[in-house]
C-alpha positions in Angstrom: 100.1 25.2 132.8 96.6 24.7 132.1 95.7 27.0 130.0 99.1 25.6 128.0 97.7 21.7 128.2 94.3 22.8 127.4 95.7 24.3 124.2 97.4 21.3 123.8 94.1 20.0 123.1 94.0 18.2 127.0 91.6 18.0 129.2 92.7 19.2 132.7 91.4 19.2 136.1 93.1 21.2 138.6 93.8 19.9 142.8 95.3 23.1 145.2 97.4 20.2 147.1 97.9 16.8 147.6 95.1 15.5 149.3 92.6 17.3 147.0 95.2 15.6 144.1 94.3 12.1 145.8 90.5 12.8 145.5 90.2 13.9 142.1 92.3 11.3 140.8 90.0 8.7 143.2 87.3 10.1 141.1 88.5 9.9 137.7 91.7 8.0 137.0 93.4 10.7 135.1 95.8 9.5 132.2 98.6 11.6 133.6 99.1 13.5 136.5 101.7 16.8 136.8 102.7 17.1 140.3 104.6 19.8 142.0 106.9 18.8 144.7 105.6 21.9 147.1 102.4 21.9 147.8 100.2 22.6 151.2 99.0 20.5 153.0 100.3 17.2 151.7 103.2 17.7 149.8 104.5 16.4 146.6 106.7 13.4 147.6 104.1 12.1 149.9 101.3 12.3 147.4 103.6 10.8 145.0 104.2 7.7 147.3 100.6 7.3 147.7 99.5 7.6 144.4 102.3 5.3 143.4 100.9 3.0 145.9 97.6 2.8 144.6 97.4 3.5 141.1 100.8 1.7 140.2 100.4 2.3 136.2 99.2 6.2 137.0 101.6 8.3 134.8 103.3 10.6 136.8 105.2 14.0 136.2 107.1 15.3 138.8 107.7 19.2 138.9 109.9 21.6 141.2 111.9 24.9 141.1 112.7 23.4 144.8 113.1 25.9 147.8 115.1 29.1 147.8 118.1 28.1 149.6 118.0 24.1 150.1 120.0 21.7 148.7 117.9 18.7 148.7 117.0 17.1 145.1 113.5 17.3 145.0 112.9 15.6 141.7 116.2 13.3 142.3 114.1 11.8 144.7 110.6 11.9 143.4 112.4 9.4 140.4 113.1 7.4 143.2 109.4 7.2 144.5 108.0 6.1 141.2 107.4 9.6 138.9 107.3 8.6 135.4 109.3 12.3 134.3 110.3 15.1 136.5 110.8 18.8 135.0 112.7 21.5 136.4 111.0 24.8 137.1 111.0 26.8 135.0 110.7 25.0 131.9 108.9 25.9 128.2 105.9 25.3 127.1 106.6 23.5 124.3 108.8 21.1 126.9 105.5 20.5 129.2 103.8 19.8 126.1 106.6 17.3 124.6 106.6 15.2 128.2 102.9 15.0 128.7 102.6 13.4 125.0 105.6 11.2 125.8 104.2 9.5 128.9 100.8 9.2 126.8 102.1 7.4 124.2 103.8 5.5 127.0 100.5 4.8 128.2 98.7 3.8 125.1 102.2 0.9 124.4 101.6 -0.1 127.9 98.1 -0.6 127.8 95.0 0.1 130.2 95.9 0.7 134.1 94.4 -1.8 136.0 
């Protein structure tokens, strides 16, 4: 996916789980960020919730191919916490690259986050 967005012509910084996610974004406020569901560590739902928390105009995509065997909507309920899209793995390039500029342009209608 990054080498995709950075052909996209985006910048991209890259977190191996949710708490590094948190950081980075603590850091520098991203314009979007692409979140898998799993993740070590601190998983995708929770870093959701927190980044919801504190960043509350933060664009957020939520991704998943969910678990081999479960049931549970994993991107069902990351709309729920607050994620701005959600994509199911696996998707197309050219369907990354569609959402990321939709919440962007999003963005710029909305304005600055606070």
């Amino acid at each position: 996916m990054k080498r995709v967005l950075e052909k996209g012509g985006f910048e991209v910084l890259e977190a191996a789980d949710g708490k590094k996610c948190q950081a980075a974004v603590a850091a520098r406020l991203p314009d979007v960020v692409v979140l898998d569901i799993l993740m070590p560590e601190q998983d995708g739902l929770e870093t959701l919730r927190a980044l919801r928390g504190l960043y509350p105009g933060l664009k957020i995509l939520a991704i998943s191919g969910g678990a081999l065997g479960q049931q549970f909507d994993w991107l069902h309920f990351a709309k729920q916490l607050g994620a701005d899209a959600v994509l199911e793995k696996p998707f197309s390039n050219e369907t990354l690259l569609a959402t990321v500029r939709s919440l962007l342009s999003n963005h710029a209608q909305a304005g600055p986050v606070p």
